[in-house]
N, C-alpha and C positions, 0 to 999 in steps of 0.2 A: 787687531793690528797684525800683519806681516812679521812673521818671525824675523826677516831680515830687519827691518825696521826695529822690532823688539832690539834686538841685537845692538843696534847701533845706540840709543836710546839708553841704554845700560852701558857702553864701555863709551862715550859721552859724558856720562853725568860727572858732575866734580870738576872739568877738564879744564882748560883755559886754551881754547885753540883760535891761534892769533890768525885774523884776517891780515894774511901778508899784501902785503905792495908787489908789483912785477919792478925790477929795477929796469931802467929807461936811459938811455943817452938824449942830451934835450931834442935829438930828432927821430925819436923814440926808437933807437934800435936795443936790443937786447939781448945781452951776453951771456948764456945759461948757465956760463961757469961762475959769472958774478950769482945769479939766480941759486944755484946748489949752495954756493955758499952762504948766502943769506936767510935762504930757509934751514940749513944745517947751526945756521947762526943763531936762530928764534928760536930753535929743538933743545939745543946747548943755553940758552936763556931763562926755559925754563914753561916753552909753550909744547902742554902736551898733544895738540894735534895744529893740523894746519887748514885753513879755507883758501883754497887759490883763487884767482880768475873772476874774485867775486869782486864788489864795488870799489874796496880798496886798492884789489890788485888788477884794474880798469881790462878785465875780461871781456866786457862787451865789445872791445874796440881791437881786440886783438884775432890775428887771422887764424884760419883752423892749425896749421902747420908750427904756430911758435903755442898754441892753447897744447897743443897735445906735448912740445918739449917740455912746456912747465908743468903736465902732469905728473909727465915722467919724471922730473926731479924730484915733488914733491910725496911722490909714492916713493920712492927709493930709500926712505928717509927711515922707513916703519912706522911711522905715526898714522893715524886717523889720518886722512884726507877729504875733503868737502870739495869739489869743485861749484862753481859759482855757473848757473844754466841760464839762458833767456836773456832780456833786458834789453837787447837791442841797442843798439850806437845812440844816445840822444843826438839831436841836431844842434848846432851851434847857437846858442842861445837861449835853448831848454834848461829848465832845472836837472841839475845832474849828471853836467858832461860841459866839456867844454870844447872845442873844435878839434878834430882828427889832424894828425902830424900829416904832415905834408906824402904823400903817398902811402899812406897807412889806411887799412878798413874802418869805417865810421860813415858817418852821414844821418840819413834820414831812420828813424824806429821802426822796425816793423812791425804790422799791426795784425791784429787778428791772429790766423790759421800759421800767416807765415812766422810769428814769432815762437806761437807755440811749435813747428816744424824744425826751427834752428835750436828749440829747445830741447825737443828729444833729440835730436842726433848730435848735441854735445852733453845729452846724458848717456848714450849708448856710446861715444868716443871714451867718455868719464869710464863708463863702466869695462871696456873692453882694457883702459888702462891701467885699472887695478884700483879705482877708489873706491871711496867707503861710501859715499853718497854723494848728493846735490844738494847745493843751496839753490830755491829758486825763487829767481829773482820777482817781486809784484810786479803786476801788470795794470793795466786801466781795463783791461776787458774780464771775461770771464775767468778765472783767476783756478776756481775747481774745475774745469773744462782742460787749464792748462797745465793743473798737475797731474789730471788721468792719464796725459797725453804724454811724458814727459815719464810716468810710472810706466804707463804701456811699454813705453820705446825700449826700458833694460830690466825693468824693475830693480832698480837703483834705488836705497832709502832715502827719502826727501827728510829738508827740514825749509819748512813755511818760514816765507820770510814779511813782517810787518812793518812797513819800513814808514817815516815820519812825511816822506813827498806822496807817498800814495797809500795812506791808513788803511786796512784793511776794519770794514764793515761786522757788527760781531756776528751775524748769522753767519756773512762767509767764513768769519774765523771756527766759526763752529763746525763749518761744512769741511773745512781744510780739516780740522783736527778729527773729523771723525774718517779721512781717509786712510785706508790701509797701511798707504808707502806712507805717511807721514810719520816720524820719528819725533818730529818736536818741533819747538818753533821761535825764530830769531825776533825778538822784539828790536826794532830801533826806533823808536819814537822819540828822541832825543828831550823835550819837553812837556812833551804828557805824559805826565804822573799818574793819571786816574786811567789812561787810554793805559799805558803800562800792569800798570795793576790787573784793571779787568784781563788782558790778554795772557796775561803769568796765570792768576786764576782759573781760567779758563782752558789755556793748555794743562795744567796740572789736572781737573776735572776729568781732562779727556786720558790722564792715564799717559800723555806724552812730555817729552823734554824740553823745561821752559828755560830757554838760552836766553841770557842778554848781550844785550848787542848795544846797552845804553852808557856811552862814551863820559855824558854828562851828568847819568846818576845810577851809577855802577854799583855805590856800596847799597845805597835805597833799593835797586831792583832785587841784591841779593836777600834784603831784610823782606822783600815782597813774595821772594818765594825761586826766585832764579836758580836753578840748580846746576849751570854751566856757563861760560862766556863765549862768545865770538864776538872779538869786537875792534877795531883798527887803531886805536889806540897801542896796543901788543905787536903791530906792525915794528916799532922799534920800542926800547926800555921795559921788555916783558916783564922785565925782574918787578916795576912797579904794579903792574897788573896782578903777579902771580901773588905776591906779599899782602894784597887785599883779599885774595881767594884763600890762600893757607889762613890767613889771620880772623876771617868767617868760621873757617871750619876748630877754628879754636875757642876757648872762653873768655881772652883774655881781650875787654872791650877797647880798654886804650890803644891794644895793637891794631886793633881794627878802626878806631877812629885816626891813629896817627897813618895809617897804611892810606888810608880812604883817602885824608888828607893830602897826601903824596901824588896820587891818582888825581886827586882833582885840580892841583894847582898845573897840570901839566895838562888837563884835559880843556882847562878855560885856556889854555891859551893855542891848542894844539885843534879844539872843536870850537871854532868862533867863525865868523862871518869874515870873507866870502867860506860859505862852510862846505863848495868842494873843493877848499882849498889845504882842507885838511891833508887828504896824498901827498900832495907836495911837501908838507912843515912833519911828514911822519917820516918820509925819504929824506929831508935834511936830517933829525934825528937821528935814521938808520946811517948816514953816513960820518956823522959828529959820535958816534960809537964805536966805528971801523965793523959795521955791518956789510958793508956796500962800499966802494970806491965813490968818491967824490962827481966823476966821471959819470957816474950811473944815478945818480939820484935826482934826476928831474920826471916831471910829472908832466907831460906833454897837453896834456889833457885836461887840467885845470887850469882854472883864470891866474892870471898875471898877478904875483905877491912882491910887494917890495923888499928889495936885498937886507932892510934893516931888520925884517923879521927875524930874520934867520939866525941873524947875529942876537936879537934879544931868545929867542926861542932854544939854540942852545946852550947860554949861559944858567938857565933856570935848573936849579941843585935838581936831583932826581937821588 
């Protein structure tokens, strides 16, 4: 493993770094001063690094010039930063995205050579702006082809992402975890248990950092072996994330079964179907907290939720 990778990998472990949200106006413009404050808001809550740009914070959709301001905020901060590389716009109707704001970048995915192309050079923007690494994002294609490619560009330390729309394979996972830049690797498999396991296993094998990324069973993956979290849930009410991570590293089981519990009653209702409609009921949160102004907490990008949500979604005790 790459000493830089080593590195990350070690001041990593333990951590609870919250996949932020970008905050949005519903015609998705965005305010960097609302953005400093909101990431300064999740630091002061209690999350000790940050993942920007990545799935929760709909970085594939956003243009080079507001990717690089929300670097900068979120490195200003001192914390560990992850930027979120690759993934491409889904198209209107795909799994994974919902339609581009009206004059906004998005559209069609790009495939192949060219995804992996916008990946390394928003991992050498990442690295030229002071972050700690890259989350990158799965792909349909060759998956080790596009984290060489993405290493080459800055040698920025990666952390492999296993996300539940496009499972990652265990030879490839094998192949990813025996790469240099890899530092560790984001489980989100939302409902495989066993797919979870093997892959926590499996990074641990390789000597790398097995992160959960699992919204729906956060205290299980940590009892499977999880030694860190990124997970978008901590987008807003970190303190309920952070209280299952401290309450693990303690003996005392009730705290961690009543903590777990807290986490979960807020994750059935916050990770449910339409389930990318999670961003948007995490930016209502963030804003029923005074994270974010009211103003800024639309999600442009996900499907249409009814107003009643919102209203049952923050009355739920935390």
């Amino acid at each position: 493993m790459d000493i830089s990778a080593r590195n990350l990998r070690d001041r990593l472990r333990g951590g609870l770094i919250a996949a932020a949200a970008t905050p949005m106006t519903a015609s998705g413009e965005v305010d960097l001063d609302v953005v400093s404050r909101y990431f300064a808001g999740l630091v002061a809550d209690g999350a000790t690094g940050l993942a920007v740009l990545a799935h929760t914070g709909r970085g594939p959709f956003l243009p080079p010039a507001t990717r690089v301001a929300v670097i900068e905020r979120a490195v200003a901060l001192g914390v560990p930063v992850l930027v979120g590389v690759g993934g491409g716009a889904p198209a209107p109707g795909k799994e994974g995205g919902g339609s581009p704001a009206p004059g906004k970048e998005g559209g069609a995915e790009p495939g192949g050579a060219d995804l992996a192309r916008v990946a390394a050079e928003q991992s050498r923007v990442a690295a030229g702006l002071g972050a700690d690494g890259v989350l990158v994002f799965p792909s349909a294609g060759d998956r080790v082809a596009l984290h060489e490619e993405v290493w080459r560009a800055a040698r920025l330390p990666m952390i492999a992402f296993d996300l539940y729309t496009l499972p990652c394979p265990e030879r490839t996972l094998r192949e990813l975890l025996a790469h240099p830049g890899v530092a560790g690797l984001k489980t989100a498999l939302l409902s495989d248990a066993m797919g979870c396991q093997r892959a926590i296993a499996l990074t641990r094998e390789a000597d790398r950092l097995a992160i959960t990324g699992e919204d729906r069973m956060f205290g299980p993956s940590l009892l499977w072996g999880a030694e860190a979290a990124l997970v978008g849930i901590a987008a807003a009410s970190v303190a309920v994330t952070a209280d299952v991570l401290e309450a693990f590293k303690e003996t005392d089981l009730r705290a961690f079964e009543e903590a777990s519990g807290r986490l979960d009653r807020l994750a059935r209702v916050t990770f449910t179907e339409p389930m990318e409609g999670y961003v948007q009921r995490m930016l209502w949160l963030a804003a029923a907290e005074g994270l974010i102004p009211g103003t800024h907490a639309y999600d442009p990008y996900g499907p249409p939720l009814p107003e009643g949500e919102r209203a049952a979604l923050v009355s739920i005790p935390r």
